[in-house]
N, CA, C and O atoms as a Tripos MOL2 file, in Angstrom:
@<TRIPOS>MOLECULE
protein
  280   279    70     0     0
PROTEIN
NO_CHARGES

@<TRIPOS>ATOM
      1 N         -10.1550   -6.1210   -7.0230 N.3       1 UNK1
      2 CA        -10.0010   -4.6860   -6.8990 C.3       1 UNK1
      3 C         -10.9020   -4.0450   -7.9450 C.2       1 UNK1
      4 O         -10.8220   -4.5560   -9.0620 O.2       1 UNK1
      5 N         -11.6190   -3.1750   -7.8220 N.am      2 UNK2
      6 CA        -12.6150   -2.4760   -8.4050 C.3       2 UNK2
      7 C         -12.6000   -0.9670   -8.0420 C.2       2 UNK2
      8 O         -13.1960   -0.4490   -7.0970 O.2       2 UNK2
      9 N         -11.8330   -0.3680   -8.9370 N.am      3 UNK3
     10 CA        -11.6580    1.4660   -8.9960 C.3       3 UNK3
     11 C         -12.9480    1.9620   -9.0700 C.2       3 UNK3
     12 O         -13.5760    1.2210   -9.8280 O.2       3 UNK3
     13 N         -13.7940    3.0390   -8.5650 N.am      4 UNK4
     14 CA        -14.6320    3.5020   -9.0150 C.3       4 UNK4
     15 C         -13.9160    5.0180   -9.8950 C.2       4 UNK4
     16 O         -12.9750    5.7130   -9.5130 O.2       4 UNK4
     17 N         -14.8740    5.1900  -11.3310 N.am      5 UNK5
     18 CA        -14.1010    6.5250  -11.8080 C.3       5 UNK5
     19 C         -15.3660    7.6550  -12.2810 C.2       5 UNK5
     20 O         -16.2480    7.5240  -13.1300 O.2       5 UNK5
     21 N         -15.0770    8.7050  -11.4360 N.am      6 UNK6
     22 CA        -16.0420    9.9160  -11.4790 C.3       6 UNK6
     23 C         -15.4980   11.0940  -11.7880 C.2       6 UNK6
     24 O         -14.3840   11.2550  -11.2880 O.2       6 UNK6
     25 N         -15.9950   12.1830  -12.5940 N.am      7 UNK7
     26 CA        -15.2860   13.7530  -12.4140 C.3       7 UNK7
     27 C         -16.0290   14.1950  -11.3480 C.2       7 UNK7
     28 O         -15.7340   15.3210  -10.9480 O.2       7 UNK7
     29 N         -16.9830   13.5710  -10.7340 N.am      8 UNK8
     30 CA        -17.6810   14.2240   -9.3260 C.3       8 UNK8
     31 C         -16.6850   14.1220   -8.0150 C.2       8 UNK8
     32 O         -16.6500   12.9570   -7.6190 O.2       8 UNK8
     33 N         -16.2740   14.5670   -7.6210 N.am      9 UNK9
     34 CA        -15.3920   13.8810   -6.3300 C.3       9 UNK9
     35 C         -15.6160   14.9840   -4.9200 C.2       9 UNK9
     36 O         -14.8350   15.3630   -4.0470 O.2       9 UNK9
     37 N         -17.3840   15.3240   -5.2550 N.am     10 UNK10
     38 CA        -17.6570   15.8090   -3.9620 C.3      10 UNK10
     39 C         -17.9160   14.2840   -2.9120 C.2      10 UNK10
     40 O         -17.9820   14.6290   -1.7320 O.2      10 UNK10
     41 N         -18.0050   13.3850   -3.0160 N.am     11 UNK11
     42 CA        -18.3920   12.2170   -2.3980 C.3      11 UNK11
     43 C         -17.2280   12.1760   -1.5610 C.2      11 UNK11
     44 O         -17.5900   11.6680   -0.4990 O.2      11 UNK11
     45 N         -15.3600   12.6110   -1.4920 N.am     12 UNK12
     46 CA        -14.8580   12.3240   -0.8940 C.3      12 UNK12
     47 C         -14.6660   13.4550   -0.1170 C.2      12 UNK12
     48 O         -15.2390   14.5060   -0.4030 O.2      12 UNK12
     49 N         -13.6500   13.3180    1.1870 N.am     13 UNK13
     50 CA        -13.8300   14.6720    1.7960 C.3      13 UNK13
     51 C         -12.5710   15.5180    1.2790 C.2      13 UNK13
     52 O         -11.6780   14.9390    0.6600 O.2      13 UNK13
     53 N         -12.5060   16.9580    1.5500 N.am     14 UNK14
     54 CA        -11.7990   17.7750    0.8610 C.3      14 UNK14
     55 C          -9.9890   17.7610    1.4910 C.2      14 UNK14
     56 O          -9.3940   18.4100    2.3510 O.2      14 UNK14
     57 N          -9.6170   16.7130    0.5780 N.am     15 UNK15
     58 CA         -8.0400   16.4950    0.8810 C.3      15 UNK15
     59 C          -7.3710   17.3040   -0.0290 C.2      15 UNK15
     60 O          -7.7680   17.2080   -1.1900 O.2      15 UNK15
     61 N          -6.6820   17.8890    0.1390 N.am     16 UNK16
     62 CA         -5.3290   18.1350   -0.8220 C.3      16 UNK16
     63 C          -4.8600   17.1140   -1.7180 C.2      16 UNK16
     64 O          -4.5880   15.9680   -1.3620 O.2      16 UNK16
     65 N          -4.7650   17.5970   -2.9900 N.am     17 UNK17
     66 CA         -4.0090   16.4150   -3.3560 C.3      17 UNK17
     67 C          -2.4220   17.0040   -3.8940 C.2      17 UNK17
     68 O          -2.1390   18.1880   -4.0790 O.2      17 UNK17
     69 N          -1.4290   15.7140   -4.0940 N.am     18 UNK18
     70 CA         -0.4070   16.0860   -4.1400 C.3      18 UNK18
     71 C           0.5310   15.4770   -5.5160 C.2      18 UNK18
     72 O           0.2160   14.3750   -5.9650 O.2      18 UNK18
     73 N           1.5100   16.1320   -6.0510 N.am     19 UNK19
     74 CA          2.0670   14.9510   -6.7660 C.3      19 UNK19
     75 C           2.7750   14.1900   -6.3820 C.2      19 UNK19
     76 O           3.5910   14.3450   -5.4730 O.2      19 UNK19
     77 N           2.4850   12.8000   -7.3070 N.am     20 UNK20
     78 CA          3.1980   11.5400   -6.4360 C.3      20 UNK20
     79 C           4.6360   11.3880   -6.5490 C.2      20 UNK20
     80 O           5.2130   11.5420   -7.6250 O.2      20 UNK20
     81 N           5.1650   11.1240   -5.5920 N.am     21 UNK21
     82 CA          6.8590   10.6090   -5.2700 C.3      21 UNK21
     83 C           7.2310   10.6880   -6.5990 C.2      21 UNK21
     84 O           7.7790   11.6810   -7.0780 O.2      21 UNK21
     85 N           6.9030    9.4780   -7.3440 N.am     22 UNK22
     86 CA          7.6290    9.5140   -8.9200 C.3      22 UNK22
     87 C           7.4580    9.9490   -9.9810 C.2      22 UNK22
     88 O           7.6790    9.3870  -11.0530 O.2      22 UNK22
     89 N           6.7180   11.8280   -9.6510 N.am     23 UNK23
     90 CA          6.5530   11.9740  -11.0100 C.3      23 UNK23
     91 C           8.2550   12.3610  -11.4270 C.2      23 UNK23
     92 O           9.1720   12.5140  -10.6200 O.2      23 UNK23
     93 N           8.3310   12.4570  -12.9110 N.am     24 UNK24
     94 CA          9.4290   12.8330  -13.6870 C.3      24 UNK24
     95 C           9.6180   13.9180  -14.1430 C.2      24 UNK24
     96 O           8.5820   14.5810  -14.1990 O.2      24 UNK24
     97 N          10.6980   14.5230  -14.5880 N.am     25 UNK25
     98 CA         10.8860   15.6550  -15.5030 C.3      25 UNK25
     99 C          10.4510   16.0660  -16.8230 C.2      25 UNK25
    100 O          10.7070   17.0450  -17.5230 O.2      25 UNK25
    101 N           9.4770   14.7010  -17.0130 N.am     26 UNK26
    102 CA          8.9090   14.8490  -18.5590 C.3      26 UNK26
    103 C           7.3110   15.1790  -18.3150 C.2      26 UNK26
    104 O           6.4440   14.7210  -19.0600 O.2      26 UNK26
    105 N           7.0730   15.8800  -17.3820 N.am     27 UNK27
    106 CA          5.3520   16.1980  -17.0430 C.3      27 UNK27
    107 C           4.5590   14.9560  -17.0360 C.2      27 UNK27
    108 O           3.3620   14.8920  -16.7590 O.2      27 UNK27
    109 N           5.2190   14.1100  -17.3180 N.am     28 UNK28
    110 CA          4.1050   12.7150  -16.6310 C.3      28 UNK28
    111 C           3.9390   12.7160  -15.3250 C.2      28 UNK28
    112 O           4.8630   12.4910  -14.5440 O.2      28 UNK28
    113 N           2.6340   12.9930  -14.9420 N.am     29 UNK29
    114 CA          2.8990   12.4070  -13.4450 C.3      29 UNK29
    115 C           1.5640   13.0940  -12.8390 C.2      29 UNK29
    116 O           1.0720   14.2020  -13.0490 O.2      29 UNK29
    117 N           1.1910   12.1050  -12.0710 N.am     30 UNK30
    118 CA         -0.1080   11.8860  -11.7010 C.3      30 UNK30
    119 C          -0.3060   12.5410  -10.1080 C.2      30 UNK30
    120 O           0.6940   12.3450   -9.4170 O.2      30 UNK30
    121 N          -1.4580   13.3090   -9.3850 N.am     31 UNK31
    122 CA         -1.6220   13.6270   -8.2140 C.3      31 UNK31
    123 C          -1.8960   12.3460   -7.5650 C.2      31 UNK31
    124 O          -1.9800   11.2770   -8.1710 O.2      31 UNK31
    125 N          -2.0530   12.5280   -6.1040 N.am     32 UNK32
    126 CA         -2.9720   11.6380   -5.3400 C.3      32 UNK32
    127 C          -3.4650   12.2560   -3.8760 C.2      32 UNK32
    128 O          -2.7840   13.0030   -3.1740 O.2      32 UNK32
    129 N          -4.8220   11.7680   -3.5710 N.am     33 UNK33
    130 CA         -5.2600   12.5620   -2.3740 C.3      33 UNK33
    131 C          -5.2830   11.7750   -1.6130 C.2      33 UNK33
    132 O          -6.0290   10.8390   -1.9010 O.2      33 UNK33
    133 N          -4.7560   11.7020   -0.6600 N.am     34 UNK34
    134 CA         -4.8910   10.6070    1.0200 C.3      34 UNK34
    135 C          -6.1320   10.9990    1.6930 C.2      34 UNK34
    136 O          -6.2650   12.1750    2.0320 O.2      34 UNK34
    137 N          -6.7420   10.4330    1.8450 N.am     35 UNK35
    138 CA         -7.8730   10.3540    3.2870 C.3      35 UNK35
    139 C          -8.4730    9.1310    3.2030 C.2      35 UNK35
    140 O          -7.7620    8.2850    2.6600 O.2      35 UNK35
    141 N          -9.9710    8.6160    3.7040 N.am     36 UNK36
    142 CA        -10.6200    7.9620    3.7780 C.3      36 UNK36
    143 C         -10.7810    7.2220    2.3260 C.2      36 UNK36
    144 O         -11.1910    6.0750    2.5100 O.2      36 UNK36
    145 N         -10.6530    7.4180    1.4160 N.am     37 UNK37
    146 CA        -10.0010    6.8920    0.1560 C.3      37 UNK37
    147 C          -9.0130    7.4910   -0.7370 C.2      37 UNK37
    148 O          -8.6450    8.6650   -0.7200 O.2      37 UNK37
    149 N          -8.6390    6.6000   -1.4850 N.am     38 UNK38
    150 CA         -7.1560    7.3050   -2.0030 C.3      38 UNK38
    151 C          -7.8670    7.5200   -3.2680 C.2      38 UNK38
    152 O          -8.5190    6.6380   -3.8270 O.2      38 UNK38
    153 N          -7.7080    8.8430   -3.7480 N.am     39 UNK39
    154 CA         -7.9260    9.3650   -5.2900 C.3      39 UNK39
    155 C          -6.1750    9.5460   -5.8730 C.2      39 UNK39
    156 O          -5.1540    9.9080   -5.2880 O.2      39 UNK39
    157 N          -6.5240    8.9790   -7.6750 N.am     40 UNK40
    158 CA         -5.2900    9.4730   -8.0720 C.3      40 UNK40
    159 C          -5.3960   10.3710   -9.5580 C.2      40 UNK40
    160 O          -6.4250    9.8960  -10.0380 O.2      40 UNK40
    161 N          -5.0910   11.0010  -10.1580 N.am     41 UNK41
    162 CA         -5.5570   11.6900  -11.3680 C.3      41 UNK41
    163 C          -4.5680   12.0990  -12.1270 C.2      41 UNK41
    164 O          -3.5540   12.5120  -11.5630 O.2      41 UNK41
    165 N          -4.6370   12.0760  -13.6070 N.am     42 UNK42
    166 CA         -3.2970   12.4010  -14.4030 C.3      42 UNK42
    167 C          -3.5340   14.2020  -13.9060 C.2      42 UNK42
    168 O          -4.5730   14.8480  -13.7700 O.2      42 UNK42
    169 N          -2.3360   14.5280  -13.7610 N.am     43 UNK43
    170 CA         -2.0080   16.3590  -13.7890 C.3      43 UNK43
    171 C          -2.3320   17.0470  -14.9670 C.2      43 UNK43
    172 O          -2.7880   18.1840  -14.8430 O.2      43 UNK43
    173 N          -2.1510   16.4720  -16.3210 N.am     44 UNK44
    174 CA         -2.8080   17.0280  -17.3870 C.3      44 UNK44
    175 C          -4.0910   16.7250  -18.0590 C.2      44 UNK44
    176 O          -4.4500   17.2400  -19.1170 O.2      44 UNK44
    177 N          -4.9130   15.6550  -17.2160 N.am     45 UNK45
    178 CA         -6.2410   15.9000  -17.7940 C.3      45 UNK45
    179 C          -7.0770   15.6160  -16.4430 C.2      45 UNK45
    180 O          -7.7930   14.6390  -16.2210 O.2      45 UNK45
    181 N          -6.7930   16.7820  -15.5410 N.am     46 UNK46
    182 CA         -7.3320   16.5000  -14.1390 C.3      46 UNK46
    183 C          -9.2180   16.8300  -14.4190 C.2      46 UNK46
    184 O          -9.9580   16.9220  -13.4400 O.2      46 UNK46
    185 N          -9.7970   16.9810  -15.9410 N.am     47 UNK47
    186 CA        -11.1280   17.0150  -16.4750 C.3      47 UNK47
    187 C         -11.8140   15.8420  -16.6460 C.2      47 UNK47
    188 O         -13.0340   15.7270  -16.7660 O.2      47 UNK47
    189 N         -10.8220   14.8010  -16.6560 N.am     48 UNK48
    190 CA        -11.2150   13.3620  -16.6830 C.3      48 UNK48
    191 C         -11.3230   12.0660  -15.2700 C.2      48 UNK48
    192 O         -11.3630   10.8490  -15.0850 O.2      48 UNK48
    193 N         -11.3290   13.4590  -14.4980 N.am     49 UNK49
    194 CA        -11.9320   12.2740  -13.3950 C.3      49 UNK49
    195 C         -10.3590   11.8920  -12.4730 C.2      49 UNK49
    196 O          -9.3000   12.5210  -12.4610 O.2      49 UNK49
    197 N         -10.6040   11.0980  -12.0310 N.am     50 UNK50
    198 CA        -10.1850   10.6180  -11.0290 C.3      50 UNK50
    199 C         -10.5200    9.1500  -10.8870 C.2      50 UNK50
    200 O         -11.6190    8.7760  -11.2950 O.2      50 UNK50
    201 N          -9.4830    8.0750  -10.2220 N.am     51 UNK51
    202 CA         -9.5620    6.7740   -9.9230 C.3      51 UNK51
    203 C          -9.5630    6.6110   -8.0960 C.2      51 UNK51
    204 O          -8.5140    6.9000   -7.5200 O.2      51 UNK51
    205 N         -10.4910    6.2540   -7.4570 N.am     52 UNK52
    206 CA        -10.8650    6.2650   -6.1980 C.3      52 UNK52
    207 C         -11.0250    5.0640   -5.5400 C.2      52 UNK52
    208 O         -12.0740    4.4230   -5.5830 O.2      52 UNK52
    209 N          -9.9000    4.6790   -4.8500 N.am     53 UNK53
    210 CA         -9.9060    3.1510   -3.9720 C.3      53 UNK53
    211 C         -10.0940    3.4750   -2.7310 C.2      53 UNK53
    212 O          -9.6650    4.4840   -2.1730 O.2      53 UNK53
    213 N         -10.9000    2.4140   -2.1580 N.am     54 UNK54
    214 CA        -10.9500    2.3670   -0.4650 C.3      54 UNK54
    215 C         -10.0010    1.2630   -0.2170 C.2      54 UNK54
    216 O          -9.5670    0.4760   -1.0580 O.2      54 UNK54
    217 N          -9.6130    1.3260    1.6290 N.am     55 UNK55
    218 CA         -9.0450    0.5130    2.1940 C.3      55 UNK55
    219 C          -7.9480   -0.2960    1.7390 C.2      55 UNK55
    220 O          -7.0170    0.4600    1.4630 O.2      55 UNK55
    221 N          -7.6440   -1.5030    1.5380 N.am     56 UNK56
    222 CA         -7.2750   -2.0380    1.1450 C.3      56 UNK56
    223 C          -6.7860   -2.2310   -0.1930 C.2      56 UNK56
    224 O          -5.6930   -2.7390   -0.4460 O.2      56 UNK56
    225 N          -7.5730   -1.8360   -1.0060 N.am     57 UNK57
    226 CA         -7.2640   -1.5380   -2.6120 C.3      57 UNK57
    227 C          -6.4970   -0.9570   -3.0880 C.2      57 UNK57
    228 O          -6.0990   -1.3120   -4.1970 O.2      57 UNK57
    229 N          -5.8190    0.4790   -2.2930 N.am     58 UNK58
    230 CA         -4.9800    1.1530   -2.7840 C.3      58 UNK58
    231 C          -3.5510    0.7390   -2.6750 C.2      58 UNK58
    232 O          -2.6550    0.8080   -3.5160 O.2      58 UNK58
    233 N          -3.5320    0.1450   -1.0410 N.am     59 UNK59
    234 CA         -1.9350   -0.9050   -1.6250 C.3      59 UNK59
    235 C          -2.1480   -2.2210   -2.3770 C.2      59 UNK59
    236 O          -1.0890   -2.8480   -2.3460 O.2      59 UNK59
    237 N          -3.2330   -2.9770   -3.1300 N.am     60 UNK60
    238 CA         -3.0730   -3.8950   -3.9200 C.3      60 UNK60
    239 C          -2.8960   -3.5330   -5.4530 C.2      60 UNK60
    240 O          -2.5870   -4.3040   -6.3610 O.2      60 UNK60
    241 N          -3.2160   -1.9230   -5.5380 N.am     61 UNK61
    242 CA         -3.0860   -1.3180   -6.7440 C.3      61 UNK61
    243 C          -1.3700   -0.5220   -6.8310 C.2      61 UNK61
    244 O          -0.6750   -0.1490   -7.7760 O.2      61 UNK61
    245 N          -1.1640   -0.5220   -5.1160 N.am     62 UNK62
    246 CA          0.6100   -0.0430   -5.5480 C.3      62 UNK62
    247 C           1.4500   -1.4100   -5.5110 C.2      62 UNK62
    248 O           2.5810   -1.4470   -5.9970 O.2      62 UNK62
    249 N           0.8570   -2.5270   -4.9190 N.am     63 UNK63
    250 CA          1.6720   -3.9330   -4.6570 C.3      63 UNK63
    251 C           2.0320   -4.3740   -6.4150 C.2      63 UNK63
    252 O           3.1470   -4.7090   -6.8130 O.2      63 UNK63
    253 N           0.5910   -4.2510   -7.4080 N.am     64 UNK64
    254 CA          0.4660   -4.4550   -8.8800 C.3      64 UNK64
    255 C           1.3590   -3.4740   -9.6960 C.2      64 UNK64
    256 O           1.9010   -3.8410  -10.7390 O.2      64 UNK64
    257 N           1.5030   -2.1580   -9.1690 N.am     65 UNK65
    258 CA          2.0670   -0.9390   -9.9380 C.3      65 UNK65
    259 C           3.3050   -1.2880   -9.7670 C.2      65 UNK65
    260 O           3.9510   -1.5330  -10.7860 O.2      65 UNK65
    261 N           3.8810   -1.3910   -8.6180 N.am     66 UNK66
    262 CA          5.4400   -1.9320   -8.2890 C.3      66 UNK66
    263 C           5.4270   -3.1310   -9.0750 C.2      66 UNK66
    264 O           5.2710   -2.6700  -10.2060 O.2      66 UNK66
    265 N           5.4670   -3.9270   -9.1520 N.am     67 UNK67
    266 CA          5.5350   -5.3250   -9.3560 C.3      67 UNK67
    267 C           5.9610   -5.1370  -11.3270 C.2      67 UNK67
    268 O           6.7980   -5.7050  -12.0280 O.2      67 UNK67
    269 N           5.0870   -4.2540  -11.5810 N.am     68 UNK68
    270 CA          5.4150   -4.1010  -13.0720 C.3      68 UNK68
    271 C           6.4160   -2.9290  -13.2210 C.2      68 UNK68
    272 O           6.5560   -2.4100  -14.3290 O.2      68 UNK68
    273 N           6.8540   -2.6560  -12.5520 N.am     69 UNK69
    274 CA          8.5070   -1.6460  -12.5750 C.3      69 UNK69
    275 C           9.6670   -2.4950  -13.1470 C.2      69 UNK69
    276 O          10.5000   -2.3040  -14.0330 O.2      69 UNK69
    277 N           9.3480   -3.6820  -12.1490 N.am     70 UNK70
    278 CA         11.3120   -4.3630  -11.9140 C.3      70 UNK70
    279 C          11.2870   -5.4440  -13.0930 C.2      70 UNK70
    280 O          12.2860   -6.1210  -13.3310 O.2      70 UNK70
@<TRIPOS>BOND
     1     1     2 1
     2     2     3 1
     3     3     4 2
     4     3     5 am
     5     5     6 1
     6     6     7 1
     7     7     8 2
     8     7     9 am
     9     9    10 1
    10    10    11 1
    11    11    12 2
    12    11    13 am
    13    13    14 1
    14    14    15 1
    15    15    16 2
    16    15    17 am
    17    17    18 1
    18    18    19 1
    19    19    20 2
    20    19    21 am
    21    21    22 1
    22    22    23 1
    23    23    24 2
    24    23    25 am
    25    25    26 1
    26    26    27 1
    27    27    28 2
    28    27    29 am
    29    29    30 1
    30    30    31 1
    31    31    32 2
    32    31    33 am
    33    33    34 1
    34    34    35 1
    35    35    36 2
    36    35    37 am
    37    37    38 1
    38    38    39 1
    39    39    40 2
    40    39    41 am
    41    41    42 1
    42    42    43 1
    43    43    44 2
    44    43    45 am
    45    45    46 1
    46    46    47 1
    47    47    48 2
    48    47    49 am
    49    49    50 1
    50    50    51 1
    51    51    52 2
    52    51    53 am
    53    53    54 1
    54    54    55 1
    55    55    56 2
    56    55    57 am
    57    57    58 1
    58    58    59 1
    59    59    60 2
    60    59    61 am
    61    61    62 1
    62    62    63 1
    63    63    64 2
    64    63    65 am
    65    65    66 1
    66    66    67 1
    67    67    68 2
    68    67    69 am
    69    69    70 1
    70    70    71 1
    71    71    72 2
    72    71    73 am
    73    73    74 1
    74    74    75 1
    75    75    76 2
    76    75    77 am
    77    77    78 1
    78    78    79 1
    79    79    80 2
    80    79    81 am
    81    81    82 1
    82    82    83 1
    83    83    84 2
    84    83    85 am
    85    85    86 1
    86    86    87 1
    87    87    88 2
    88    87    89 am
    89    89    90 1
    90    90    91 1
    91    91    92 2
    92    91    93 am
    93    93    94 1
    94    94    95 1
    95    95    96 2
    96    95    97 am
    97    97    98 1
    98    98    99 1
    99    99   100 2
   100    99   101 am
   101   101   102 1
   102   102   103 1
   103   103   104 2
   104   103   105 am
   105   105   106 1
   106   106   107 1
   107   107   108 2
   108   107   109 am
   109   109   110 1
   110   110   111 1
   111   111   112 2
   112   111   113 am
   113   113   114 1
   114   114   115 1
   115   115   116 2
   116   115   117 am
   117   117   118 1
   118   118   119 1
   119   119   120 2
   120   119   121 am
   121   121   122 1
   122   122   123 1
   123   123   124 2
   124   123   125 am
   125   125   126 1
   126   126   127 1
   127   127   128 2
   128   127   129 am
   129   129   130 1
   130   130   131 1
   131   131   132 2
   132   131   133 am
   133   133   134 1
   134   134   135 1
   135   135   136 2
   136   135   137 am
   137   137   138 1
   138   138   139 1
   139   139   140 2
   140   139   141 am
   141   141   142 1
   142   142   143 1
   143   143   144 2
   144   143   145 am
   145   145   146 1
   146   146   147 1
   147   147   148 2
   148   147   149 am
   149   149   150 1
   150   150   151 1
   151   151   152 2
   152   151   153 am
   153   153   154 1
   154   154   155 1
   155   155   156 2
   156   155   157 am
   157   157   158 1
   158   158   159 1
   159   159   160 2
   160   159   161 am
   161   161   162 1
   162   162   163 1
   163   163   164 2
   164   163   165 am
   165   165   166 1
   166   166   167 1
   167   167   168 2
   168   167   169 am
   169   169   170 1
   170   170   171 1
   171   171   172 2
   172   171   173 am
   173   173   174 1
   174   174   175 1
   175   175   176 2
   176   175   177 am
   177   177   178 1
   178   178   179 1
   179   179   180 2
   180   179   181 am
   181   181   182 1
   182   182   183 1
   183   183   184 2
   184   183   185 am
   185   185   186 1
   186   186   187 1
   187   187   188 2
   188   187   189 am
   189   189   190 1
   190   190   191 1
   191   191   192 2
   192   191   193 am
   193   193   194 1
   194   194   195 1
   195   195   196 2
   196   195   197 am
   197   197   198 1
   198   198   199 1
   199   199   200 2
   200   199   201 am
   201   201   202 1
   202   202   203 1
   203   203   204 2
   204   203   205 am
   205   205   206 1
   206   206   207 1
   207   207   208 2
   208   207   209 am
   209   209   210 1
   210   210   211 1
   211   211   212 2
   212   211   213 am
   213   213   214 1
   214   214   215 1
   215   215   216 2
   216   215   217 am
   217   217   218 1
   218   218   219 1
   219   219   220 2
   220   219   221 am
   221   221   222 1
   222   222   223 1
   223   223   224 2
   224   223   225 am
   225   225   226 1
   226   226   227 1
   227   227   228 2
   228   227   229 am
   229   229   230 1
   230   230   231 1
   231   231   232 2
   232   231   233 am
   233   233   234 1
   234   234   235 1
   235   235   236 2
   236   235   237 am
   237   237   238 1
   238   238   239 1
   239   239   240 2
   240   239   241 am
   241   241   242 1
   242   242   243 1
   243   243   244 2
   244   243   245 am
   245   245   246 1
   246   246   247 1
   247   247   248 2
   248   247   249 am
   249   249   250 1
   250   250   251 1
   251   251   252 2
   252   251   253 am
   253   253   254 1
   254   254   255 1
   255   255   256 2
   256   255   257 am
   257   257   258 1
   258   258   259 1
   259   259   260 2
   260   259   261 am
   261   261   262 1
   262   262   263 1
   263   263   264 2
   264   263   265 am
   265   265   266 1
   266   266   267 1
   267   267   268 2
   268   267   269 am
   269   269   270 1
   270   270   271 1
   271   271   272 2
   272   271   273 am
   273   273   274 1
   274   274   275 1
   275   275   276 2
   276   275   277 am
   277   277   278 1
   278   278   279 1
   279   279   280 2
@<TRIPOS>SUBSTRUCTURE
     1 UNK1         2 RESIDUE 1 A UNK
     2 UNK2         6 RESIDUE 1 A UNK
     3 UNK3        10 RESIDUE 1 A UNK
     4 UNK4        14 RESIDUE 1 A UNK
     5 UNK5        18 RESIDUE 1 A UNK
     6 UNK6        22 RESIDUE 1 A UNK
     7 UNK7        26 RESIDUE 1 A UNK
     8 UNK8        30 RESIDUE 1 A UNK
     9 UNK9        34 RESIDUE 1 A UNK
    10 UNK10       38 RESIDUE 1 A UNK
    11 UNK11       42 RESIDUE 1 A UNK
    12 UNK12       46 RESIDUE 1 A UNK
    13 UNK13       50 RESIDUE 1 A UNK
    14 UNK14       54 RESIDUE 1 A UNK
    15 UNK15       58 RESIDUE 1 A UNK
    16 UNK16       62 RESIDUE 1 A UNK
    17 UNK17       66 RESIDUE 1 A UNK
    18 UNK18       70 RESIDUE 1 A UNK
    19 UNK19       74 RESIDUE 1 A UNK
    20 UNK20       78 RESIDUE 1 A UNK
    21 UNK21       82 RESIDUE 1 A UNK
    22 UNK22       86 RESIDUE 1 A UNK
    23 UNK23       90 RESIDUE 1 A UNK
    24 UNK24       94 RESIDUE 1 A UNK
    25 UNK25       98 RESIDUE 1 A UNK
    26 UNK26      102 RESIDUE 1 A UNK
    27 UNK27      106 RESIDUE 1 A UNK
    28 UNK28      110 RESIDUE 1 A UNK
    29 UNK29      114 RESIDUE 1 A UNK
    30 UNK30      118 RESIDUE 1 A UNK
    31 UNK31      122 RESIDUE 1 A UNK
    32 UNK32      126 RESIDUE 1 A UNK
    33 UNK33      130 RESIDUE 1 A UNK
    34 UNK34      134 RESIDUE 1 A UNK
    35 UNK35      138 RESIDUE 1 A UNK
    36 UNK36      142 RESIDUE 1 A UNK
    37 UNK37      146 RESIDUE 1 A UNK
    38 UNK38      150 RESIDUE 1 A UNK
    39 UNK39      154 RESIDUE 1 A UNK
    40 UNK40      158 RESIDUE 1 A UNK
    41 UNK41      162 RESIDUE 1 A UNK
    42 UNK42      166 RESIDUE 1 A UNK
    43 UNK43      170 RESIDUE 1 A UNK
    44 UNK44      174 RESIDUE 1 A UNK
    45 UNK45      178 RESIDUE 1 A UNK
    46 UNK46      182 RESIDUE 1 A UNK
    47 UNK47      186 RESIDUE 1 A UNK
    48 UNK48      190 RESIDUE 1 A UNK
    49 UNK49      194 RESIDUE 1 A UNK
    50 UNK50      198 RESIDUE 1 A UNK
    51 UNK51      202 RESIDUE 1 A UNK
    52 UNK52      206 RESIDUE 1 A UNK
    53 UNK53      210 RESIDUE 1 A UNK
    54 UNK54      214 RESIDUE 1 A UNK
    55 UNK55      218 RESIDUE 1 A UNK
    56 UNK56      222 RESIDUE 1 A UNK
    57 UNK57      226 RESIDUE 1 A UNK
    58 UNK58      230 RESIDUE 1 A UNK
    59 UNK59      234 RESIDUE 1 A UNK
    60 UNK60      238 RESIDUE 1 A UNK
    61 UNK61      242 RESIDUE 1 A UNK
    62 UNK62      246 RESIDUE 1 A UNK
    63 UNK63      250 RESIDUE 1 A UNK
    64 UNK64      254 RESIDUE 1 A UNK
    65 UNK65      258 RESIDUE 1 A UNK
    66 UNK66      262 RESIDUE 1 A UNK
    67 UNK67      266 RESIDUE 1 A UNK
    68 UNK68      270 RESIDUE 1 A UNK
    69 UNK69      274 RESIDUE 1 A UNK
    70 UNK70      278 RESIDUE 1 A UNK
């Protein structure tokens, strides 16, 4: 798995992004944009870019994210 990370993110097309399921009540918590690749970005330093997976990558990066929860 190999993230690409840019503050450019005209390369993807113009999705909404949203916050994710688990953010918390303590302002942690990160957006993410669905389309043709998945972007995800902290909410408080949305100046620093963005992490951008295609296809496949983005559930081996939530299969890894889960996995370190339990």
């Amino acid at each position: 798995m190999t993230p690409s990370t840019t503050t450019d993110e005209s390369f993807i097309p113009a999705v909404p992004w949203h916050k994710a399921s688990y953010t918390n009540d303590r302002g942690e918590c990160v957006e993410v944009a669905e389309g043709p690749v998945t972007g995800i970005r902290d909410t408080k330093h949305r100046e620093l870019g963005a992490l951008f997976f295609a296809g496949g990558e983005w559930e081996a990066f939530l299969g890894i994210a889960k996995s370190d929860l339990g």
